[in-house]
MITOR-506701 format. One record per residue (C-alpha): residue number from 1; x, y, z. Coordinates in Angstrom, 2 decimals, always signed. Example, Ala and Ser with C-alpha at 12.3 -4.5 7.8 and 13.67 -1.06 7.14 Angstrom:
nr: 1, x: +12.30, y: -4.50, z: +7.80
nr: 2, x: +13.67, y: -1.06, z: +7.14
END
This chain:
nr: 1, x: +40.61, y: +50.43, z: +20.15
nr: 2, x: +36.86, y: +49.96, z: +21.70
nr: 3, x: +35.70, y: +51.36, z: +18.21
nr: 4, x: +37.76, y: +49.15, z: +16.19
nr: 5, x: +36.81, y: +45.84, z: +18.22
nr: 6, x: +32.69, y: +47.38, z: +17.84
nr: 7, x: +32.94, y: +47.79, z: +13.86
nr: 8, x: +34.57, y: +44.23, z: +13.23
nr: 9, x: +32.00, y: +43.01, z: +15.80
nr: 10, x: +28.86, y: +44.40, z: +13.86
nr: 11, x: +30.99, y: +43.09, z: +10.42
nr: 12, x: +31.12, y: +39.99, z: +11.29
nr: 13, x: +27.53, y: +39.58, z: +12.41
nr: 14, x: +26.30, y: +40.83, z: +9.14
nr: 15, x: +28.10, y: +38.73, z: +7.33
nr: 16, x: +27.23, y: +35.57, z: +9.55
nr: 17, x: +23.35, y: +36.30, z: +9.56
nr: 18, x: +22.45, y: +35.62, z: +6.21
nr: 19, x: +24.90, y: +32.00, z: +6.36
nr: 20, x: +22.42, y: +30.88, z: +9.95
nr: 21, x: +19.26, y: +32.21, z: +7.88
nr: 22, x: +19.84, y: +29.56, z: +4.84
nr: 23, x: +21.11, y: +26.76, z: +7.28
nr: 24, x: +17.62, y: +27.54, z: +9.57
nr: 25, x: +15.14, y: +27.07, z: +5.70
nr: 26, x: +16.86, y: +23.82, z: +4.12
nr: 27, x: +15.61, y: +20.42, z: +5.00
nr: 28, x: +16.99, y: +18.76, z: +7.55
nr: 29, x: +18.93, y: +15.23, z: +5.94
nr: 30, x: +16.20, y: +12.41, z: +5.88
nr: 31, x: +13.60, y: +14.72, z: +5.37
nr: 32, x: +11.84, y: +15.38, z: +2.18
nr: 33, x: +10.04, y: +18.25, z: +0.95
nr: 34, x: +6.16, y: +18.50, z: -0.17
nr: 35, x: +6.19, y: +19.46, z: -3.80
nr: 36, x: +5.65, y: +18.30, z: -7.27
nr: 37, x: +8.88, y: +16.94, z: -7.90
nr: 38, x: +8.06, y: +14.16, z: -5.25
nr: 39, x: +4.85, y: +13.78, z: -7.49
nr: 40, x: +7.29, y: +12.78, z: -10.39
nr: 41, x: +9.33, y: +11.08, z: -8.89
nr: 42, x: +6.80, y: +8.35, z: -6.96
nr: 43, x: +5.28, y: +8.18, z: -10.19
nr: 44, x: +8.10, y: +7.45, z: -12.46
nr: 45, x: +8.21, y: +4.62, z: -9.40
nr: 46, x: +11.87, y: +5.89, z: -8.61
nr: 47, x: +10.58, y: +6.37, z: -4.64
nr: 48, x: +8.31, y: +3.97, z: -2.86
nr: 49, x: +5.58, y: +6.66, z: -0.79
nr: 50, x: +4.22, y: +4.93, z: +2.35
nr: 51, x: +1.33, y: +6.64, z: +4.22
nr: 52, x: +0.98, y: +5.20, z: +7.35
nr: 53, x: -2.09, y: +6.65, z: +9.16
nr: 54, x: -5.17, y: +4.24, z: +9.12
nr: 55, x: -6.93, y: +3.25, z: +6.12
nr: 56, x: -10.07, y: +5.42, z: +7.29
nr: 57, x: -7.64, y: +8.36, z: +6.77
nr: 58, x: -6.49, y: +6.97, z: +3.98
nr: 59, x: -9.83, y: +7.08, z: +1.83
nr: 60, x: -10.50, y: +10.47, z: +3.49
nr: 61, x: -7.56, y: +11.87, z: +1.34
nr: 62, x: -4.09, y: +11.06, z: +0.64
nr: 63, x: -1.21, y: +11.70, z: -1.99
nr: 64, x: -1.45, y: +10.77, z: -5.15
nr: 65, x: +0.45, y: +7.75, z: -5.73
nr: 66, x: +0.84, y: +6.74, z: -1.86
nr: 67, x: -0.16, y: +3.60, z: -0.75
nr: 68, x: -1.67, y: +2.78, z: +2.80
nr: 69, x: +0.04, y: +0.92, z: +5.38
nr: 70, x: -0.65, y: +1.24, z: +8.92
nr: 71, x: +1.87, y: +2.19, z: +11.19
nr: 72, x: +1.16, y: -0.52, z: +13.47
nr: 73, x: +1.06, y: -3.04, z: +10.86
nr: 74, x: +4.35, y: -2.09, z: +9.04
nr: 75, x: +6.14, y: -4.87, z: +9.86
nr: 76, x: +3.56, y: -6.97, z: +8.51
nr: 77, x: +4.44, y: -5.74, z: +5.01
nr: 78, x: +8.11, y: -5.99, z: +5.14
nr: 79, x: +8.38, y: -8.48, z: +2.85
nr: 80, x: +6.48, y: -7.10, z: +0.65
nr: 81, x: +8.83, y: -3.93, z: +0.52
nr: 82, x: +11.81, y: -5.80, z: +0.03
nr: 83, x: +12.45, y: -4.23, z: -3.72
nr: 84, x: +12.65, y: -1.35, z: -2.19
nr: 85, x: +15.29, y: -1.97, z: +0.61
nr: 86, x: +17.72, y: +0.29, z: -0.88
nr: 87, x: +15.32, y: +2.44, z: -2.91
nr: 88, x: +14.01, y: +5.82, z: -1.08
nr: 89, x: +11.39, y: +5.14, z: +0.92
nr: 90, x: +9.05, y: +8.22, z: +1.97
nr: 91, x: +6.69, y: +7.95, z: +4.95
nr: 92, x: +3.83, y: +10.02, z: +5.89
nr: 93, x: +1.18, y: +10.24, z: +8.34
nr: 94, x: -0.70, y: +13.11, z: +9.78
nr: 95, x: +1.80, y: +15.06, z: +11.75
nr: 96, x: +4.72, y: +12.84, z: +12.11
nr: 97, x: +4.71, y: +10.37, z: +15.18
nr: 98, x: +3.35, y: +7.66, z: +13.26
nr: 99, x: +5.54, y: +8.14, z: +9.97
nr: 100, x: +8.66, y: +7.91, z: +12.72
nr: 101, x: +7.48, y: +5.06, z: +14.16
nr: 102, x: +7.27, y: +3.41, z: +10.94
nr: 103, x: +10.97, y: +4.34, z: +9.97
nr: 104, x: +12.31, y: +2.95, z: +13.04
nr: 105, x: +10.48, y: -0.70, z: +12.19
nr: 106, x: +11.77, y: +0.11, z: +9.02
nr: 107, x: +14.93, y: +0.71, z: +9.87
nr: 108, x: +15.33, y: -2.25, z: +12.04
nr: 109, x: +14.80, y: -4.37, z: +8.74
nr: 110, x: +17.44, y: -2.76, z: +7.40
nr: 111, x: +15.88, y: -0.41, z: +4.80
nr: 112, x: +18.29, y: +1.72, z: +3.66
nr: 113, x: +17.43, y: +5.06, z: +1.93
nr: 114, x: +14.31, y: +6.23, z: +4.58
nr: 115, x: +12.57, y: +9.99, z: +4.37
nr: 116, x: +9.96, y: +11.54, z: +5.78
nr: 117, x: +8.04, y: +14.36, z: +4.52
nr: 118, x: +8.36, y: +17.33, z: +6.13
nr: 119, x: +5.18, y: +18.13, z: +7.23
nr: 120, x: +3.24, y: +15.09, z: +6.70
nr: 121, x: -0.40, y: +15.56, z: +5.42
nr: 122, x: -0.84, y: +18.62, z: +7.51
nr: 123, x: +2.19, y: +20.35, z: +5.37
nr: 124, x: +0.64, y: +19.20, z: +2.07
nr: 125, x: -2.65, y: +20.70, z: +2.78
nr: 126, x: -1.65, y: +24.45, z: +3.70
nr: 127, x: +1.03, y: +23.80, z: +0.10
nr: 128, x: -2.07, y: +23.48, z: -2.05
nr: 129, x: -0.41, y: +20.27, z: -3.47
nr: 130, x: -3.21, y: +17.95, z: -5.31
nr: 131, x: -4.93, y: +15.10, z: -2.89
nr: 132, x: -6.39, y: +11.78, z: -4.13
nr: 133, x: -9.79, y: +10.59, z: -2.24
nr: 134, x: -11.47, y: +7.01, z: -2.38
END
């Protein structure tokens, strides 16, 4: 009986590892991925992309298509962003605090469709994807 309960133990975990693998590499929900396809998509002008570290940064290197709007000066543009209120809406910074801080100002102005890029700059670096300098 010992033996039984052992083999449909081991079973079991087999065929549960590879199901906890995948769920561990997708993206988490409000998170999106550095890759080309965001490239197309910000450039077809289907997603707004919102870099939010300071403009020195900014003209140091950024993603093509982005546009620069300090985190603490977001909610000085929120009017300006209104066309995109229910449109995705993908914020960046360095390493994240700043992009988060941004989506909660954001948020409180009731945009609706938020990301934020896994990553941030840092991520999109070490992929190799193409930067844009001033």
């Amino acid at each position: 009986m010992k033996h039984q309960t052992l083999i449909i133990a081991v079973v079991l975990t087999l065929l549960l590892l590879p199901a906890l693998y995948n769920r561990a590499e997708t993206t988490p929900p409000g998170t999106v991925q550095a890759s080309a396809e965001l490239l197309d998509k910000v450039s077809q002008q289907d997603w707004l992309l919102i870099d939010v570290r300071s403009a020195e940064e900014f003209a140091e290197g950024h993603i093509p298509g982005a546009i620069n709007m300090p985190y603490d000066k977001i909610g000085e543009y929120v009017s300006s962003l209104r066309a995109y209120q229910n449109k995705p809406v993908v914020l960046y910074c360095r390493s994240g605090r700043r992009a988060r801080l941004a989506m909660e100002v954001l948020a409180e102005h009731q945009f609706n469709d938020l990301r934020h890029l896994e990553g941030d700059m840092m991520g999109w670096y070490e992929a190799g994807l193409p930067i844009d300098q001033m």
